[in-house]
N, CA and C of each residue as an Amber inpcrd file, in Angstrom:
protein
   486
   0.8200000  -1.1760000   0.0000000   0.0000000   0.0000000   0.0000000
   0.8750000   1.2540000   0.0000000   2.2780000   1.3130000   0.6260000
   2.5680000   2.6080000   0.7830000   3.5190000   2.7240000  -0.6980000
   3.7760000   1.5100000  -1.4610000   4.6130000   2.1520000  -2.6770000
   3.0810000   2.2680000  -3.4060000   1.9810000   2.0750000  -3.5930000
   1.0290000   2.4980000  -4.2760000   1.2770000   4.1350000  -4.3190000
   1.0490000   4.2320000  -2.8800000   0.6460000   5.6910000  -2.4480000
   2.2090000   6.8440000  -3.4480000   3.2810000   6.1860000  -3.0190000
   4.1740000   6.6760000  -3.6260000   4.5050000   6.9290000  -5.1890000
   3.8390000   5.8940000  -5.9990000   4.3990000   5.7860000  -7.5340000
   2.9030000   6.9300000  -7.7140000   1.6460000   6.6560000  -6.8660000
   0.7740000   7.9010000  -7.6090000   0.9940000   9.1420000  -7.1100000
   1.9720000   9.2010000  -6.2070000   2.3660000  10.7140000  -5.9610000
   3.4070000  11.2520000  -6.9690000   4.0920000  10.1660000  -7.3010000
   5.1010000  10.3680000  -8.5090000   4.4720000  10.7050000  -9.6240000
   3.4810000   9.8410000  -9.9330000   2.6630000  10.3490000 -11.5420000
   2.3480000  11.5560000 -11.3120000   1.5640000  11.6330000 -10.5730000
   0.5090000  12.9660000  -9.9150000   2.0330000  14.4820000 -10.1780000
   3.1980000  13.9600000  -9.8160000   3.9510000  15.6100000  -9.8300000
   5.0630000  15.4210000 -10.9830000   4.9370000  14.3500000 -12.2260000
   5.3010000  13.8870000 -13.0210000   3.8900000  14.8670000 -13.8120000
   3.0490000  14.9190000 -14.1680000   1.6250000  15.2490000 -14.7190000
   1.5860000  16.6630000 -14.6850000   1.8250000  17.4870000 -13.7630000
   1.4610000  18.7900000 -13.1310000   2.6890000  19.2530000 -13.8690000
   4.1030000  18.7450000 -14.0590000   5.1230000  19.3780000 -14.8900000
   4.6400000  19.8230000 -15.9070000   3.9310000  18.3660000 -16.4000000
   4.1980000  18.2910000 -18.3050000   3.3630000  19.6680000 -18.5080000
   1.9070000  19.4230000 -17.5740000   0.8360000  20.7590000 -17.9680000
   1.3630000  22.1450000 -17.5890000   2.7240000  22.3560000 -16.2800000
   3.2720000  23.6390000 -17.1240000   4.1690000  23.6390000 -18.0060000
   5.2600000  23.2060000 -18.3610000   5.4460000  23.0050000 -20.0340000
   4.6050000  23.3520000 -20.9230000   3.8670000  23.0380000 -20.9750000
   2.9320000  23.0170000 -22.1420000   2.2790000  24.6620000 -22.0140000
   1.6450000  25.1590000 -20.8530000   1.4450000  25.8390000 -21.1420000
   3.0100000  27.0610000 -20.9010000   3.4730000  27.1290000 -20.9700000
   4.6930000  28.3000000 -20.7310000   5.2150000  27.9760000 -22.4110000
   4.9100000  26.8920000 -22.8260000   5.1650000  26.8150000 -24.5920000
   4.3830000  27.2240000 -25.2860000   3.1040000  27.2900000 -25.1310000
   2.1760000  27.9880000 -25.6470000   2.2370000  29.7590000 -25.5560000
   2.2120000  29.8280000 -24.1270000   2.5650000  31.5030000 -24.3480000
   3.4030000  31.9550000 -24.5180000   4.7110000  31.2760000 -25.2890000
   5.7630000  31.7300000 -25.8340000   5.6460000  31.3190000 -27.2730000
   4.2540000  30.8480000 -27.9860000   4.6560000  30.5520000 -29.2470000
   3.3980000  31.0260000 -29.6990000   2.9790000  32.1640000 -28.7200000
   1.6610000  33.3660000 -29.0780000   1.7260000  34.1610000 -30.2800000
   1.0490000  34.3320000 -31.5130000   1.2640000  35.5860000 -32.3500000
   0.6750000  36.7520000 -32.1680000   0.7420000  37.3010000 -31.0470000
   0.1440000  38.5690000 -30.7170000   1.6930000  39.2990000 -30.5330000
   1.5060000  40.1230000 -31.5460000   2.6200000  41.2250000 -30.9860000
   1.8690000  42.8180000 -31.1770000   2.3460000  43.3830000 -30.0870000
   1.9330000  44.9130000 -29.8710000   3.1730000  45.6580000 -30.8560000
   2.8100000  46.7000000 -31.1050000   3.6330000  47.1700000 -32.2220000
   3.2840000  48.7270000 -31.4340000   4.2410000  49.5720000 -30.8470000
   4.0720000  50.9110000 -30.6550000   4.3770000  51.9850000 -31.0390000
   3.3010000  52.9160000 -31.4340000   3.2130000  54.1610000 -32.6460000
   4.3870000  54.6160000 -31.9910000   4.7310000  54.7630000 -33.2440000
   6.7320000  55.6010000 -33.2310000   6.0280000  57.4550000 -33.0110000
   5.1570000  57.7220000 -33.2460000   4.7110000  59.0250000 -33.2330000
   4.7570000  59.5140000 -31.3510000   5.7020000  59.9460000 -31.0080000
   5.3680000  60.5890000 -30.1080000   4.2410000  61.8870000 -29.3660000
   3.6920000  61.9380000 -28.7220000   2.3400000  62.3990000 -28.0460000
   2.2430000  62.8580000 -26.8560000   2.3550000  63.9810000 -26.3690000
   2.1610000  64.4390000 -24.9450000   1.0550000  63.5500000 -24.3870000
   0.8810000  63.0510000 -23.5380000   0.0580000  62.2980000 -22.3680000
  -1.4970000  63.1620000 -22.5630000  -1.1640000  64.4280000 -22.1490000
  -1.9030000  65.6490000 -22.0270000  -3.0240000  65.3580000 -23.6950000
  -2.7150000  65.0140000 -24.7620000  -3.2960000  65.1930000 -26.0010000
  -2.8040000  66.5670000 -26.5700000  -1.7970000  67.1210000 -26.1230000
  -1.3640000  68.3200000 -26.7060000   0.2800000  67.9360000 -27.9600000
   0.5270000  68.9560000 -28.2500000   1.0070000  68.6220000 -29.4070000
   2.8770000  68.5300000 -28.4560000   3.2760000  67.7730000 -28.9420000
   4.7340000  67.4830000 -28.5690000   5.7710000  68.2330000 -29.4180000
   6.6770000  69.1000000 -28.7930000   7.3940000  69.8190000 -29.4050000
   8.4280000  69.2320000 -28.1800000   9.3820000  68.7980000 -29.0540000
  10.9960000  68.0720000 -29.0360000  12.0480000  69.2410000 -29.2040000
  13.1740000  69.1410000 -28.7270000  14.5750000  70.1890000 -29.1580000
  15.1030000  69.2150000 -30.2540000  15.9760000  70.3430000 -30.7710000
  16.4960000  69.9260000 -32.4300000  18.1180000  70.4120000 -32.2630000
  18.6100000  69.3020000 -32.7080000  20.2030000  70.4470000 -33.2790000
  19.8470000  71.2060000 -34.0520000  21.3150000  72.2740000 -34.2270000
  20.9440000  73.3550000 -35.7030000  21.2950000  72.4360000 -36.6780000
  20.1620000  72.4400000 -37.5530000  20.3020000  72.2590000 -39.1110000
  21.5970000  72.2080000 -39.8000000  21.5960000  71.1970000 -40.5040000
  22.9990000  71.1120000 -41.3310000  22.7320000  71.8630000 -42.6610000
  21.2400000  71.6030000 -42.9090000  20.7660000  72.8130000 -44.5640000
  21.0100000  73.4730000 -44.5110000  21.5320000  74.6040000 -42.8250000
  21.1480000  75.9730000 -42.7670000  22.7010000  76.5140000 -43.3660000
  23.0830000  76.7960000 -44.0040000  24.1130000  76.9850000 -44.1560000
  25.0340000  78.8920000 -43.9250000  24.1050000  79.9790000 -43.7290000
  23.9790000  81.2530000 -43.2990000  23.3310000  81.8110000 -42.6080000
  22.4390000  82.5910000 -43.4260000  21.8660000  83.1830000 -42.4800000
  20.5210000  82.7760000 -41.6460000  20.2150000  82.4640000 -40.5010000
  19.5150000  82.1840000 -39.5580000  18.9270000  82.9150000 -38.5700000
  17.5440000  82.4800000 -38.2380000  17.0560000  82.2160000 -36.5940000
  16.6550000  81.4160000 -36.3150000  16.8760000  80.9200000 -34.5830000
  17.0720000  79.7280000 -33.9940000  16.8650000  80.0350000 -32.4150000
  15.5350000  79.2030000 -32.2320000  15.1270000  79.8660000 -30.5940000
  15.1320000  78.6850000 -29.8300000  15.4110000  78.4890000 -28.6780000
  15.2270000  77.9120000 -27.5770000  13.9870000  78.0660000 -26.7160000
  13.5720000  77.0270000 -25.5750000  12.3770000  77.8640000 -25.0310000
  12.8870000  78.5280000 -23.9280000  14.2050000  79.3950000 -23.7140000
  14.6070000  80.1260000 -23.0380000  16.5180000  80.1690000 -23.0310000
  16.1690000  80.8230000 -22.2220000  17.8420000  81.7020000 -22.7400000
  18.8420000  80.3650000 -21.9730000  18.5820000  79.5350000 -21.0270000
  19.5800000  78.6630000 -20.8290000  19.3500000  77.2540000 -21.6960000
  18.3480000  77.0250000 -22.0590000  18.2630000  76.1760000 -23.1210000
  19.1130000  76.7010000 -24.4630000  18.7080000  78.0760000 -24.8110000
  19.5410000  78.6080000 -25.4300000  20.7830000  78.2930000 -25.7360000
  21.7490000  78.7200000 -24.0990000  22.6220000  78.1320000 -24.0290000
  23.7350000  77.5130000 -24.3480000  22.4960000  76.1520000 -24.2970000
  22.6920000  74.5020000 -24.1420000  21.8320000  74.2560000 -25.3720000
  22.0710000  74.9560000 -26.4860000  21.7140000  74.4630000 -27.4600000
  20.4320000  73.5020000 -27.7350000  19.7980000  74.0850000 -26.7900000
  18.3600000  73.0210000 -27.1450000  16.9910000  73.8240000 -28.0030000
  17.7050000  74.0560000 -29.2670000  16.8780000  74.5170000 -29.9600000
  15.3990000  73.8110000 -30.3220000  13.9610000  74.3210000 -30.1570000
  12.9240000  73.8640000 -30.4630000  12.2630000  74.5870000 -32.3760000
  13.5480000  75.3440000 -32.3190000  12.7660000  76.4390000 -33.7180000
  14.0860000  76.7050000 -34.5490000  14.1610000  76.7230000 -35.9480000
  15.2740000  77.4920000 -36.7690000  15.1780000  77.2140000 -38.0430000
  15.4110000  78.4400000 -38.5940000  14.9050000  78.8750000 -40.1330000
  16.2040000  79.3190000 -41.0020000  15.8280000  79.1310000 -42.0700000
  16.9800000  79.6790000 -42.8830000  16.4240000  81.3220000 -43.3620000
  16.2940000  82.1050000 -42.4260000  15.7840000  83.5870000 -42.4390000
  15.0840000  83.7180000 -43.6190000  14.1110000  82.6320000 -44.2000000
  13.1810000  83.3630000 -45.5030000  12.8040000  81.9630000 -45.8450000
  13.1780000  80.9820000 -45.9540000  12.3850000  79.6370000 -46.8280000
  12.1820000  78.6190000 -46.0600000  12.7220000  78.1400000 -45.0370000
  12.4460000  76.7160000 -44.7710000  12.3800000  76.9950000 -43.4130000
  11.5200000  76.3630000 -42.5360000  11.6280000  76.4200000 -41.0290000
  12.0950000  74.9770000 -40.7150000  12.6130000  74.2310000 -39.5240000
  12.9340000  73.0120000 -39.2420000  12.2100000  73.2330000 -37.7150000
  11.5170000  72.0790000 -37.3550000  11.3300000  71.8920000 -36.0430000
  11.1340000  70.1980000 -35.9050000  10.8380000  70.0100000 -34.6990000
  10.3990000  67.9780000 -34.4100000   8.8570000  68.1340000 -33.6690000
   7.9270000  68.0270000 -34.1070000   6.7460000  68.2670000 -33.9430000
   6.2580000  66.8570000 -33.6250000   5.8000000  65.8170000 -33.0860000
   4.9130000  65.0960000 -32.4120000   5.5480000  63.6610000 -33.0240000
   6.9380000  63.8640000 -32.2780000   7.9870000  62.6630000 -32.9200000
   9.1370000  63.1080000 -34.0310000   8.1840000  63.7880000 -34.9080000
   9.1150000  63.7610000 -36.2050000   9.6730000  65.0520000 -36.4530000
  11.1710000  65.1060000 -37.1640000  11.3610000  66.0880000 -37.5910000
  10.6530000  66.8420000 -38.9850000  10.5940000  68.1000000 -38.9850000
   9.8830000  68.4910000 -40.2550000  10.4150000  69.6060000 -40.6710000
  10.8730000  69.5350000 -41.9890000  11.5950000  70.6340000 -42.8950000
  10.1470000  71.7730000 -43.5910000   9.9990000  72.7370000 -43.1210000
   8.6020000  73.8420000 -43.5900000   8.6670000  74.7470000 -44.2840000
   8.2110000  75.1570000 -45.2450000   7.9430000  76.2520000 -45.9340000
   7.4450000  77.1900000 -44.8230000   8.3000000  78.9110000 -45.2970000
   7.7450000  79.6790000 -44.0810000   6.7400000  80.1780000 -45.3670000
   5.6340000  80.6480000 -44.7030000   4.8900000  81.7630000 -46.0310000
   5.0790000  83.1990000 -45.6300000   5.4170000  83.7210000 -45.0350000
   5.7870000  85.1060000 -44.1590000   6.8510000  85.0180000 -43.3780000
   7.5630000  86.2810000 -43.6810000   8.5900000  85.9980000 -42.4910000
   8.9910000  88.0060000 -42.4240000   9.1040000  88.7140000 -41.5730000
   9.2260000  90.0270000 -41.4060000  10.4860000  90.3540000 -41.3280000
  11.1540000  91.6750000 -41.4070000  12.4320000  91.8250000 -41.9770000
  13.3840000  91.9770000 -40.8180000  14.0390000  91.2080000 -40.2730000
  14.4470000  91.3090000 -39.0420000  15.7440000  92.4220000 -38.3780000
  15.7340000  92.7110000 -39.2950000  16.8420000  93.9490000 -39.8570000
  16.2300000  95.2420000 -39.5200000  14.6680000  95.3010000 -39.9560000
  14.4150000  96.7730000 -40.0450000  13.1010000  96.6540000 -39.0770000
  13.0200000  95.7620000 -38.3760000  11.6410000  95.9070000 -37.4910000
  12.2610000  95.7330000 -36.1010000  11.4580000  95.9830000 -35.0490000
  11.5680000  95.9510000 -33.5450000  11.3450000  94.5490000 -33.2310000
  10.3930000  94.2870000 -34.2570000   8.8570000  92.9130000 -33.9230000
   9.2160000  91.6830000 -35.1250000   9.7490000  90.6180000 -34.6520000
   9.4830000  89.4580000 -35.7080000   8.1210000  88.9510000 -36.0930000
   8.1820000  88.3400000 -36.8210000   6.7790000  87.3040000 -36.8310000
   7.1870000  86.6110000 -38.3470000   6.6510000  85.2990000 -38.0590000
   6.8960000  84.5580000 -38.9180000   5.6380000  83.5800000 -39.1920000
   5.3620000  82.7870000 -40.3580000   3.9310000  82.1820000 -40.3060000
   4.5220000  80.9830000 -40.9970000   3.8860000  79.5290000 -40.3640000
   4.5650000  78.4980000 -41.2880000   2.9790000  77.7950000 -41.7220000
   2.4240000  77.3010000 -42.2180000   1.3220000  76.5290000 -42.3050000
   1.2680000  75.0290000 -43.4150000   1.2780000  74.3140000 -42.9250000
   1.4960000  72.6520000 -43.6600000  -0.1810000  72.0340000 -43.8000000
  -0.1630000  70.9450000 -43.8920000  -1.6470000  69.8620000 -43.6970000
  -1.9500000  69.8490000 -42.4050000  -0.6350000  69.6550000 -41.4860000
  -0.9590000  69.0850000 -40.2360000  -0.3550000  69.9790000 -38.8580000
  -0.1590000  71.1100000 -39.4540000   0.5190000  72.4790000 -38.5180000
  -0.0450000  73.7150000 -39.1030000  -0.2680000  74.7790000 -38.1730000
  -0.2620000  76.5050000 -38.2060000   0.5730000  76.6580000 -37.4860000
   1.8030000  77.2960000 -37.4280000   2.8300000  77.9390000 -36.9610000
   2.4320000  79.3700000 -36.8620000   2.8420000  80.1600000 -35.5630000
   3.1050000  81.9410000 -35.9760000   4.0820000  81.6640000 -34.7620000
   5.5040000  82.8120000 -35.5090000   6.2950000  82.8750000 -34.2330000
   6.4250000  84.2430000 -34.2330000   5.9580000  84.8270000 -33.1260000
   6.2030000  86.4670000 -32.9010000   7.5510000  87.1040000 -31.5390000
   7.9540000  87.9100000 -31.9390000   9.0340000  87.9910000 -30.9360000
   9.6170000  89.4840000 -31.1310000  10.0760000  89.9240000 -29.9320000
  10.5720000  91.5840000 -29.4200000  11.6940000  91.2970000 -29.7950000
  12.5060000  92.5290000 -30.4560000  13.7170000  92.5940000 -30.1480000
  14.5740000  93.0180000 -28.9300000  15.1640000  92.0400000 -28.3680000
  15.8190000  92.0980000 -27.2340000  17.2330000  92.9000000 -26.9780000
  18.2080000  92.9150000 -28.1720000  19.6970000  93.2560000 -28.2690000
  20.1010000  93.6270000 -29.6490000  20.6270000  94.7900000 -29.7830000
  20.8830000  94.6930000 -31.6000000  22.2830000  94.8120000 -31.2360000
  22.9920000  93.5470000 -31.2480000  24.6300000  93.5860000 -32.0310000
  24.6070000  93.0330000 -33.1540000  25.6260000  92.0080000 -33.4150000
  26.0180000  91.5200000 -34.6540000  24.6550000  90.7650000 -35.2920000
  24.4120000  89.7280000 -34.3650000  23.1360000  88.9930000 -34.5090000
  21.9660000  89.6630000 -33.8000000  20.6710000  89.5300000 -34.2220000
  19.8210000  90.0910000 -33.2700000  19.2170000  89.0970000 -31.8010000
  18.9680000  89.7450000 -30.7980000  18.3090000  88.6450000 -29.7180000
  16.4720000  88.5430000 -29.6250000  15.8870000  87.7750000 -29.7500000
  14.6630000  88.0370000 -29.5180000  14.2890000  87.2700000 -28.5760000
  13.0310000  87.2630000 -28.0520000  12.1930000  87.0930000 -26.9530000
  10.6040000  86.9840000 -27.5970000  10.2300000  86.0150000 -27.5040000
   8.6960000  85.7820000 -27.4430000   7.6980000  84.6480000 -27.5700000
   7.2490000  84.3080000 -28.6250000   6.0710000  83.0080000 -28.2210000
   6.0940000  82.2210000 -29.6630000   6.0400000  81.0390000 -29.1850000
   5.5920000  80.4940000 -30.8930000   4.2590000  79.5600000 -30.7400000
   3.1520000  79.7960000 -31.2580000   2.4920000  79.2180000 -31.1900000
   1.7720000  78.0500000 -32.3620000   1.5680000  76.9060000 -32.0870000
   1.7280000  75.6300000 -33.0850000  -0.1180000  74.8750000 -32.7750000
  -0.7980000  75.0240000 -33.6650000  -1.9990000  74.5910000 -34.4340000
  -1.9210000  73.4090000 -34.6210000  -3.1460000  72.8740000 -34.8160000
  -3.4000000  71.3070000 -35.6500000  -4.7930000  71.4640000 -35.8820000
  -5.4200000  71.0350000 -37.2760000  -6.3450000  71.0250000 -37.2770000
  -7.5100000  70.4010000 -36.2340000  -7.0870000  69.0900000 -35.6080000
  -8.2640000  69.1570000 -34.6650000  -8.3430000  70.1680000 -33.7820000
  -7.4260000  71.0290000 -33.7410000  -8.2240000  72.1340000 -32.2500000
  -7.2220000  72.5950000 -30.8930000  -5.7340000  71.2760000 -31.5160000
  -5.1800000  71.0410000 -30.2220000  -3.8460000  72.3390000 -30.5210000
  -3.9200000  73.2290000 -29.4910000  -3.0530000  74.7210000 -29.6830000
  -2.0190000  74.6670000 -28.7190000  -0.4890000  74.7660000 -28.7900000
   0.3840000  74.9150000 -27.8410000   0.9520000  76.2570000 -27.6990000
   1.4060000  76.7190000 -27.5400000   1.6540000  78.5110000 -27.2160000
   3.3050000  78.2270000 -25.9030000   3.9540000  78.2210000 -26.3540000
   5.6520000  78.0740000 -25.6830000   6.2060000  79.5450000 -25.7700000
   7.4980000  79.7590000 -24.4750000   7.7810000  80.8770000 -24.6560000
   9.2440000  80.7910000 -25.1680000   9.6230000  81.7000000 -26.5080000
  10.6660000  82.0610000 -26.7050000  11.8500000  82.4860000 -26.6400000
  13.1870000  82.0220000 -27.1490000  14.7440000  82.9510000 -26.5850000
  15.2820000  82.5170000 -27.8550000  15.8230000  83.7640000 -28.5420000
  17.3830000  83.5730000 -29.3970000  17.4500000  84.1910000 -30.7960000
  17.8460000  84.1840000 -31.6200000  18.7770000  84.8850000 -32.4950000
  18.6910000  85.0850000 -33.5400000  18.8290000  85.9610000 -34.2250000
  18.4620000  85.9450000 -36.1290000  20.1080000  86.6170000 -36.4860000
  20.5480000  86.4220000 -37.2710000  21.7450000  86.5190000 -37.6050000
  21.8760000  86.0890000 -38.5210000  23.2830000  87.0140000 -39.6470000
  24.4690000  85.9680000 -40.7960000  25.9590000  85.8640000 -40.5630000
């Protein structure tokens, strides 16, 4: 009676193996894979604006803002244009090379402003002049659109220059 008791305690934890095996093989030979949007997204549902190096296109004359003067700095540019055709920023993951359609003469005004508008952006960047030496310094806001509705408004620092 007691090797009975023994060889069915043996089957019995001989049995209970095989059924986890089996299943720990199964959920390792699952075809469910999650795949996660490369598009980055503020939590918030607001639009994600990333820092950028300066542009390698840019090859002269420029402006290039930070969202403040020690980002500045530290080179953590969020904005920079080739002073008349192309804006560069990283907007909700991606980088994006922009047509400006306006851009004000930064030379002969107090007041920048610049307008970029795509499929999936309204840009306006407005800004004081802060310092007139070689390059100019500005100060102010850029504010970034999307057609559904969702509006970010950041505050500005840095430079228009050749």
């Amino acid at each position: 009676m007691k090797y009975l008791i023994i060889i069915f305690s043996a089957f019995s934890l001989v049995a209970c193996k095989k059924d986890k095996e089996n299943v720990s093989n199964t959920a390792s030979k699952d075809s469910l894979t999650i795949v996660q949007d490369s598009a980055k997204v503020d939590a918030s549902g607001k639009i994600l604006v990333e820092t950028i190096s300066f542009p390698k296109e840019i090859k002269e004359c420029s402006c290039y803002f930070a969202k403040n003067k020690a980002d500045f700095e530290a080179e953590k540019y969020i904005y920079a244009d080739d002073a008349g055709k192309t804006a560069y920023m990283k907007l909700d993951g991606q980088r994006l090379a922009m047509n400006l359609i306006s851009s004000s003469d930064m030379e002969a005004d107090e007041l920048l402003t610049k307008e970029i508008e795509t499929d999936n952006y309204k840009i306006s960047v407005k800004g004081k002049k802060i310092k007139n030496e070689e390059a100019l310094l500005f100060q102010g806001t850029i504010t970034i659109e999307k057609p559904d509705g969702s509006v970010v408004t950041l505050p500005i620092y840095g430079e228009c220059g050749c």
